[in-house]
N, C-alpha and C positions, 0 to 999 in steps of 0.2 A: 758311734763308730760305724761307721759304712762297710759291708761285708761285700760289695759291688754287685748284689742281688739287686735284679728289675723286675717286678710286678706293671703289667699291663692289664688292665680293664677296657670293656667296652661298652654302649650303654648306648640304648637306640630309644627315641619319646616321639610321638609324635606331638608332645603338648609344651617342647622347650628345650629350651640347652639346658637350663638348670636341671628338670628332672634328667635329663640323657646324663650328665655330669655326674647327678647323685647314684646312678645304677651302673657308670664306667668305674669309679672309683671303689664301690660294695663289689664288685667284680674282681678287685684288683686286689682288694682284703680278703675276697676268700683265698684265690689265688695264694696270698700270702699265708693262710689257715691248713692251706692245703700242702704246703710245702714241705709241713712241719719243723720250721725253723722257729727257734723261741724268741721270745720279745713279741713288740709290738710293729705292729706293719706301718710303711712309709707313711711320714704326719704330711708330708706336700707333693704333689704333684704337678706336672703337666701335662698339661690339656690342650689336645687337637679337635677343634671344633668343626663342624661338614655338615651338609645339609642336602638332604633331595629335591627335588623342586621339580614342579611341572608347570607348560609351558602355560601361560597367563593367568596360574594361578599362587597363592601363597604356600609358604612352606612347607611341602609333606611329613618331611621326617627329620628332627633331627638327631644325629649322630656324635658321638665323645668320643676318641680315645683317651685314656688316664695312663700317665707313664709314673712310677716311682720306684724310688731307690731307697736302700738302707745301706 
């Protein structure tokens, strides 16, 4: 049952989206930890993916937002 609470995480790598992904989301579980609402925190998410870049070279940073809902 959905209490229409949103946890946002954010999560910056410079070695990936996966790692930025995995540190948006542990963001977004504290967030939910911190709330002090019982249960467990949002099982899925959405994921806004971004990226830094300088000019003729590869990817500096990348960036996740993690959105979820219960």
């Amino acid at each position: 049952m959905s209490n229409g609470k949103t946890y946002t995480g954010r999560g910056k790598s410079e070695a990936g989206f996966r790692h930025a992904a995995t540190l948006a989301i542990k963001d977004a579980e504290k967030k939910h930890e911190r709330s002090g609402l019982k249960g467990d925190p949002p099982a899925e998410y959405e994921l806004t993916f971004k990226a830094k870049a300088k000019k003729g070279h590869s990817l500096s940073e990348y960036i996740v937002i993690a959105k979820g809902s219960i």
